[in-house]
DRENDO-1510 file (C-alpha; in Angstrom, 1 decimal, always signed):
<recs>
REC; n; res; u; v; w
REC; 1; UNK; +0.0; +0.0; +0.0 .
REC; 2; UNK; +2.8; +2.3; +0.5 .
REC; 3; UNK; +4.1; +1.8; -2.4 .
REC; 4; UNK; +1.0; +2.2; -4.0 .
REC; 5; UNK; +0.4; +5.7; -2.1 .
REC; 6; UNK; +4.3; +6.8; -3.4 .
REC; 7; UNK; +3.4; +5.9; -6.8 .
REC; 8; UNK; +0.7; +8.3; -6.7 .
REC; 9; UNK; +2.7; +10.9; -5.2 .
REC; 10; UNK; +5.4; +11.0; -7.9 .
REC; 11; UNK; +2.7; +11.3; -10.5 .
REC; 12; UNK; +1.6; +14.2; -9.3 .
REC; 13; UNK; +4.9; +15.7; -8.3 .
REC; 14; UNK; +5.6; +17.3; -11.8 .
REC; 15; UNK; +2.5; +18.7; -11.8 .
REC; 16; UNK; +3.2; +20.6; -8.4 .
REC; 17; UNK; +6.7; +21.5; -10.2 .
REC; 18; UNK; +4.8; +22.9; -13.1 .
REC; 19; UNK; +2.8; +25.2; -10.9 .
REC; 20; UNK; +6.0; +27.3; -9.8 .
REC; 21; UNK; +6.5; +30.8; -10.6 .
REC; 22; UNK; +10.0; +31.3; -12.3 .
REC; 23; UNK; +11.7; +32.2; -15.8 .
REC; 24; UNK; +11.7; +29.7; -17.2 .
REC; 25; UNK; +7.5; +28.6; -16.3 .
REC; 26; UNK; +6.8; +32.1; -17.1 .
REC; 27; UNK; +7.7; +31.0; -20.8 .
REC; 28; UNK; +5.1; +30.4; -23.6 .
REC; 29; UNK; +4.9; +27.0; -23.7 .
REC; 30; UNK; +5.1; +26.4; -27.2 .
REC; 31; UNK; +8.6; +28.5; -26.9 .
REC; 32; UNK; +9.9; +25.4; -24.7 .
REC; 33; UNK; +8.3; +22.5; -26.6 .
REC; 34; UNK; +10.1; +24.1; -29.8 .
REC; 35; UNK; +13.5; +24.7; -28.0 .
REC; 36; UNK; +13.0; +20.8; -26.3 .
REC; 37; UNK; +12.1; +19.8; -29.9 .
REC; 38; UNK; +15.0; +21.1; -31.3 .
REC; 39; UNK; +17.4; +19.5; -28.8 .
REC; 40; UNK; +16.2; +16.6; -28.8 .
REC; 41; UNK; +16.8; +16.4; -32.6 .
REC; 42; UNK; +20.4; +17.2; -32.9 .
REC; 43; UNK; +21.3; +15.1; -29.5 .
REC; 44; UNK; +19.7; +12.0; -31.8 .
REC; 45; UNK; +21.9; +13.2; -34.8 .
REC; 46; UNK; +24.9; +12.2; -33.0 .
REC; 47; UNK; +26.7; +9.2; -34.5 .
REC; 48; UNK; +26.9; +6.2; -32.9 .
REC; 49; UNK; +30.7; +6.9; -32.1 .
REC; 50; UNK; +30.5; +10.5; -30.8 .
REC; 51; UNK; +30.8; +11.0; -27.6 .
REC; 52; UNK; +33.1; +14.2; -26.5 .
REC; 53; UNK; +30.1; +16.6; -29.0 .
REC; 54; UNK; +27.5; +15.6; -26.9 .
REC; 55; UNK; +29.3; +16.8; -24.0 .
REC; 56; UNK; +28.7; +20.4; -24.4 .
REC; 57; UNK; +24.6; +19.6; -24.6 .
REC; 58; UNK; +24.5; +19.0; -21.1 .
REC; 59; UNK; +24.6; +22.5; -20.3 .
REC; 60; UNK; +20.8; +23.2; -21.6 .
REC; 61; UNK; +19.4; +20.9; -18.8 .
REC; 62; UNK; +21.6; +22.4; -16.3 .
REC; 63; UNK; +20.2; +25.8; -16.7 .
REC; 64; UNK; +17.0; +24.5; -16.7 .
REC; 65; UNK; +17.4; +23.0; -13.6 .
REC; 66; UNK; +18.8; +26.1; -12.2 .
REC; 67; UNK; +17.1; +28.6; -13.6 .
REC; 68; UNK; +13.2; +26.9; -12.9 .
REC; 69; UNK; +14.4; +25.9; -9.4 .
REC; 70; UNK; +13.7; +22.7; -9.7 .
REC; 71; UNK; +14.6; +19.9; -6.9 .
REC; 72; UNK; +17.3; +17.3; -9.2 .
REC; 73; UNK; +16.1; +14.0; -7.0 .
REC; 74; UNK; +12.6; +13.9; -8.5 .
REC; 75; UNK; +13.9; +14.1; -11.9 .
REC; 76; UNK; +16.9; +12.0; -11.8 .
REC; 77; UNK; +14.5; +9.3; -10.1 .
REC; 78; UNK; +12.4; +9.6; -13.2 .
REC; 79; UNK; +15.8; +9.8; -15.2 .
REC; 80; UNK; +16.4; +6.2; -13.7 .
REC; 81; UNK; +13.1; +4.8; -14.8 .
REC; 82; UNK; +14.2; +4.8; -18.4 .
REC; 83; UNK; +17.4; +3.4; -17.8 .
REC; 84; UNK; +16.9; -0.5; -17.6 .
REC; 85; UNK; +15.4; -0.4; -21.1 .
REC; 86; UNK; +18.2; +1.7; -21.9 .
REC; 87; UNK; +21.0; -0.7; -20.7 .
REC; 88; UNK; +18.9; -3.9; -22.0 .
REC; 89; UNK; +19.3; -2.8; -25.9 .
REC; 90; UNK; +23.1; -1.5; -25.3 .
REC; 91; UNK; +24.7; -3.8; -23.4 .
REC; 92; UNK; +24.9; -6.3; -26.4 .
REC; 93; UNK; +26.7; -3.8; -28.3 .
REC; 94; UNK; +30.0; -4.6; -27.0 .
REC; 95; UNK; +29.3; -8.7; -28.5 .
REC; 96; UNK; +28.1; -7.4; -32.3 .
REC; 97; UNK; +31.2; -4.7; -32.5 .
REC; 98; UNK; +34.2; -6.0; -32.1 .
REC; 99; UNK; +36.3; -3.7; -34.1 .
REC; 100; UNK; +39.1; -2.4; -32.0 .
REC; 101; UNK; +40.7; +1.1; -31.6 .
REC; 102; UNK; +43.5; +2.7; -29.5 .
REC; 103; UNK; +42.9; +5.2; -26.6 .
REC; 104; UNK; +46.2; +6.3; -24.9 .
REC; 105; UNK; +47.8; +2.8; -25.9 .
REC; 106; UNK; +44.7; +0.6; -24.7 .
REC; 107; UNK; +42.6; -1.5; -26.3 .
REC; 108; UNK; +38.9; -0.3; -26.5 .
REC; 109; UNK; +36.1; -2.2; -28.0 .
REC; 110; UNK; +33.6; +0.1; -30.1 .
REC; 111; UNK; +30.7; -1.6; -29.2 .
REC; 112; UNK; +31.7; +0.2; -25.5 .
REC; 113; UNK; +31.6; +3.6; -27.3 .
REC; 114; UNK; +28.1; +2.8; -28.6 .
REC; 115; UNK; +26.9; +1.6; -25.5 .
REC; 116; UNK; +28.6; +4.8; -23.6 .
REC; 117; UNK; +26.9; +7.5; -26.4 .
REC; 118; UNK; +23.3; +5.5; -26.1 .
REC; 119; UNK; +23.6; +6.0; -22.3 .
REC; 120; UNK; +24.5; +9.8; -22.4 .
REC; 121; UNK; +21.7; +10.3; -25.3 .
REC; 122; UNK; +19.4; +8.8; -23.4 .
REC; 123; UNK; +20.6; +10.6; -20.5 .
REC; 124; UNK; +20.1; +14.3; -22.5 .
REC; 125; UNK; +16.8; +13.3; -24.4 .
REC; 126; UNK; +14.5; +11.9; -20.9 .
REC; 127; UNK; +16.1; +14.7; -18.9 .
REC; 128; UNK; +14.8; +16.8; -21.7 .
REC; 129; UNK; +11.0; +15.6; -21.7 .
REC; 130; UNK; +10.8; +15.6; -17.9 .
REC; 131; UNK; +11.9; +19.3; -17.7 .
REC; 132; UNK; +9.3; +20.2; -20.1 .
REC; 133; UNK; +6.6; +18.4; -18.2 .
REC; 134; UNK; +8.5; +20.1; -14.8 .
REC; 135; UNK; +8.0; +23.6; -16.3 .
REC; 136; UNK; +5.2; +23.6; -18.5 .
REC; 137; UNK; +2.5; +20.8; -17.3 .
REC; 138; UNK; +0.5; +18.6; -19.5 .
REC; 139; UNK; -2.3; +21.3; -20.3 .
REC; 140; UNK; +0.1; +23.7; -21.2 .
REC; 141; UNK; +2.2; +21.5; -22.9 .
REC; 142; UNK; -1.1; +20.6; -24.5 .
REC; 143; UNK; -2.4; +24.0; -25.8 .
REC; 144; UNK; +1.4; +24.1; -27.6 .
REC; 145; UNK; +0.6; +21.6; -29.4 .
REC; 146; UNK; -2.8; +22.5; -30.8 .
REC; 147; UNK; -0.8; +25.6; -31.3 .
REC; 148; UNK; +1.1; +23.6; -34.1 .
REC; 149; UNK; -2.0; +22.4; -35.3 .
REC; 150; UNK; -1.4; +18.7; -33.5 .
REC; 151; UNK; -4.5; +17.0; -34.8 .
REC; 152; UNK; -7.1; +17.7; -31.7 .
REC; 153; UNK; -8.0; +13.6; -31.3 .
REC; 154; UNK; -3.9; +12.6; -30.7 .
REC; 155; UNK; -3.8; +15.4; -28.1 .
REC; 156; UNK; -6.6; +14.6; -26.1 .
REC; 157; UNK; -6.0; +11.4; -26.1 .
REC; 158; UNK; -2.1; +12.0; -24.6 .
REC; 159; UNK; -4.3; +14.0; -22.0 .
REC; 160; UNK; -6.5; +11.6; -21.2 .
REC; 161; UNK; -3.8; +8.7; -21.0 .
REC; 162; UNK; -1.9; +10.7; -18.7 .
REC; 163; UNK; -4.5; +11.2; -16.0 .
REC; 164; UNK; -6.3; +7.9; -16.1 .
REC; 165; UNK; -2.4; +6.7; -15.3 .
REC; 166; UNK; -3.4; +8.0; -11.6 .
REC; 167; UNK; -7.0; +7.3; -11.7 .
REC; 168; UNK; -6.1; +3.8; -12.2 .
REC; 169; UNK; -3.1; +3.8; -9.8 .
REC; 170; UNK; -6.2; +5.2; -7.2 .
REC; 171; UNK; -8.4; +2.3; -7.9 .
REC; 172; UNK; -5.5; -0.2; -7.3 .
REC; 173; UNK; -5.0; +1.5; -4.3 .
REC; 174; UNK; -8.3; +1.1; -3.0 .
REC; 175; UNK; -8.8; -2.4; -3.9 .
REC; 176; UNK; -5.4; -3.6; -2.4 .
REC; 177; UNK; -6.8; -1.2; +0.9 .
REC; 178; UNK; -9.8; -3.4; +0.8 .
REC; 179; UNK; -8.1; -6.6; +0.6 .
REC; 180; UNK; -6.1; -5.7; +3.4 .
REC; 181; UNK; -9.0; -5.6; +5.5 .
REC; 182; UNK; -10.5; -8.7; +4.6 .
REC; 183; UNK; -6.9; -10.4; +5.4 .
REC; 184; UNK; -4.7; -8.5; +8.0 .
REC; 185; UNK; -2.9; -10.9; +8.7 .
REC; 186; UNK; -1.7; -12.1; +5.4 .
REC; 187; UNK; +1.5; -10.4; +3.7 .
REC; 188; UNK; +0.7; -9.6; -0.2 .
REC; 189; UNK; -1.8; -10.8; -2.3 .
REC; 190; UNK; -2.7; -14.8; -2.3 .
REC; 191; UNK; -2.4; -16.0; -5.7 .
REC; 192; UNK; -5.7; -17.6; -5.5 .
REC; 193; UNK; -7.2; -14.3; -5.4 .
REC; 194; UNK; -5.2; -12.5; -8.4 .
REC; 195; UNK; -7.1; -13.4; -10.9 .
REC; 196; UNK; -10.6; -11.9; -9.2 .
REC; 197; UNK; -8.7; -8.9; -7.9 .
REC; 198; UNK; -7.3; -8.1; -11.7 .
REC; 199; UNK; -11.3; -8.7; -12.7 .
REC; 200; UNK; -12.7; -6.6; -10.2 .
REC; 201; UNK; -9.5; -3.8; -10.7 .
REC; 202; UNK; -10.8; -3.6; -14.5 .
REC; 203; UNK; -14.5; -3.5; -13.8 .
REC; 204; UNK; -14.1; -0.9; -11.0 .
REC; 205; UNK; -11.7; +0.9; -13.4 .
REC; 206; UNK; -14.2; +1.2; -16.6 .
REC; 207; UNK; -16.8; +2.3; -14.0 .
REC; 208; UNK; -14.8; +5.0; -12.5 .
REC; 209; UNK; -13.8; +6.0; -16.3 .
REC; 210; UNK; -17.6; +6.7; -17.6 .
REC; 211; UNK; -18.4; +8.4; -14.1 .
REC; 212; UNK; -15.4; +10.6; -14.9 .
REC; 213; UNK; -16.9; +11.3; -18.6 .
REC; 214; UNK; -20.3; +11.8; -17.6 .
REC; 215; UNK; -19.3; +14.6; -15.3 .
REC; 216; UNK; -17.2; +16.4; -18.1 .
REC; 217; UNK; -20.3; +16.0; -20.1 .
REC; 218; UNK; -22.0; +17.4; -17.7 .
REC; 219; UNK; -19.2; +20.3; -17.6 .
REC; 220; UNK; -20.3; +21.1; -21.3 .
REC; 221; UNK; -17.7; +18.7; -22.8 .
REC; 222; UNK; -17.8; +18.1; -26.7 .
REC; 223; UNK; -14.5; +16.6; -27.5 .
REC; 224; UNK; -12.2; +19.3; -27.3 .
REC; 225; UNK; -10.0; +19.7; -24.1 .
REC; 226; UNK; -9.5; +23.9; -23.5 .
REC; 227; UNK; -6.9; +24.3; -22.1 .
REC; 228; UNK; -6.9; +28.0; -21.8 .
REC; 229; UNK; -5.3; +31.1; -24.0 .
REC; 230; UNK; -2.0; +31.6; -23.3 .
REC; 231; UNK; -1.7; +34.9; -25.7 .
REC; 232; UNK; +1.2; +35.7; -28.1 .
REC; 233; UNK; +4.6; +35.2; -28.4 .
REC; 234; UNK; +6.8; +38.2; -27.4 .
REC; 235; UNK; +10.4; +38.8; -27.7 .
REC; 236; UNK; +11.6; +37.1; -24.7 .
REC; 237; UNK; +10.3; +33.9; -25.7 .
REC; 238; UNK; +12.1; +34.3; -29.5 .
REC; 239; UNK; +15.5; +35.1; -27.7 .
REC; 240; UNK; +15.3; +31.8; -25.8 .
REC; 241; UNK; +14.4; +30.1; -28.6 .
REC; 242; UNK; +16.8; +31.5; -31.1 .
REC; 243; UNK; +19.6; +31.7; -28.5 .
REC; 244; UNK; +19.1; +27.7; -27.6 .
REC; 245; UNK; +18.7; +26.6; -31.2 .
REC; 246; UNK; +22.1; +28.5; -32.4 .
REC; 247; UNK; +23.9; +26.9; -29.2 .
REC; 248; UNK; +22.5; +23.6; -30.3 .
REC; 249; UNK; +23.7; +24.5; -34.0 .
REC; 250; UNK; +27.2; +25.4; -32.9 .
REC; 251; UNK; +28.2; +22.4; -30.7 .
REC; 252; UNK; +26.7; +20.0; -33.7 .
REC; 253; UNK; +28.9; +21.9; -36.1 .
REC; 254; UNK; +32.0; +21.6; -33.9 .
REC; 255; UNK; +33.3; +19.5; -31.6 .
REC; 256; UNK; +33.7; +22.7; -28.8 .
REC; 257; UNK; +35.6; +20.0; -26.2 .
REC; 258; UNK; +38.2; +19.1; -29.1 .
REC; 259; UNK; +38.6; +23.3; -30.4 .
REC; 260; UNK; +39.0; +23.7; -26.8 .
REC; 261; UNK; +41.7; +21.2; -26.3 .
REC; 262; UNK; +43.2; +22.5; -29.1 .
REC; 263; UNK; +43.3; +26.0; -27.8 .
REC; 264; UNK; +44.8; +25.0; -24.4 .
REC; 265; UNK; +47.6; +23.2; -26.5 .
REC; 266; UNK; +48.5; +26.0; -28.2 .
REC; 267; UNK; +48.9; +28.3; -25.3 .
REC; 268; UNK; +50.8; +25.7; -23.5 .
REC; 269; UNK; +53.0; +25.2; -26.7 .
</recs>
């Protein structure tokens, strides 16, 4: 039940995040889906072998972070999430590349390298999508999207998904509450009773669902989810566009860790 109760809570967390008041939530919204957009495209354009240009990316979630005030635990415990999905498709890569290459004198297989960039892009690219969610929330994130004409059914239905996540997580909640009840004693669930437990967790579930629709009939719904006006873009939201995307350009251009090493070898030369 705990459990249960924590899961709940770290649903709802970015949603609390969401509702601060800083630069960065102050943003249009569709000025940070566009800048996360645009990073998350050139941090997938990295080759397979690139590692050192991907470097220089990290700072965009760091100023995030700082700038929207953000606790890191939440997010890095999300971050984590992703990551056993993540090491279950790289970890082969080491046995399907076996081609070799020297790093100071050592031996390195290149299937490593691949395995090391797919952990750092997936690293860049969650951390990315959970600091949009942090600073925007789903309705705003939302309302950006009709903005760029998202067709209205795919949108509602990422809104709809996301909160019956928790309504479901609520009725699982209660019905593992109730069994508790009927069974103090007992530690977990009996597998005699999982198969009547997942029964009832559906029925309850579809019920709970069309009371929930009824009442946003009842609220005038007709298939579209407002999600409110959020007014124009102004030229603080073009700067922090433009200025991210030209970052983003320059450091897939050049390597800025390699002109950098360069740099310091010349001075020391």
């Amino acid at each position: 039940m705990p459990n249960i109760m924590n899961s709940l809570y770290n649903m709802r967390i970015l949603d609390d995040l969401a509702r601060k008041e800083t630069t960065i939530h102050r943003l249009h919204p569709l000025a940070k889906l566009l800048t996360t957009v645009s990073y998350l495209t050139v941090v997938v354009s990295f080759g397979k072998y690139e590692i050192s240009g991907l470097i220089p990316l990290l700072f965009y979630p760091v100023m995030v972070f700082v700038l929207a005030e953000l606790p890191v635990g939440p997010i890095i415990k999300r971050m984590l999430l992703a990551s056993p999905l993540i090491i279950g498709i790289g970890i082969l890569n080491p046995f399907f590349d076996h081609q070799i290459f020297l790093l100071s004198g050592i031996e390195i297989s290149r299937g490593w390298i691949t395995f090391l960039s797919l952990l750092i892009k997936s690293a860049l690219t969650v951390s990315a999508a959970l600091l949009l969610i942090a600073t925007t929330g789903m309705d705003r994130l939302a309302g950006a999207l009709r903005m760029l004409k998202v067709p209205r059914i795919f949108v509602i239905q990422l809104l709809l998904t996301y909160r019956y996540i928790s309504v479901l997580m609520e009725e699982v909640a209660r019905t593992l509450r109730a069994y508790s009840l009927r069974a103090p004693e007992q530690k977990g669930i009996h597998r005699s009773a999982w198969g009547s437990l997942a029964g009832q967790l559906l029925l309850r579930t579809f019920d709970r669902a069309q009371r929930i629709y009824e009442a946003m009939c009842l609220r005038g719904f007709t298939g579209e989810y407002h999600t409110g006006n959020y007014g124009k873009i102004i030229v603080w939201d073009l700067t922090y566009i433009v200025g991210w995307v030209l970052f983003f350009i320059a450091t897939r251009i050049y390597n800025i860790p390699m002109l950098i090493g360069s740099l310091i070898m010349e001075v020391i030369r």
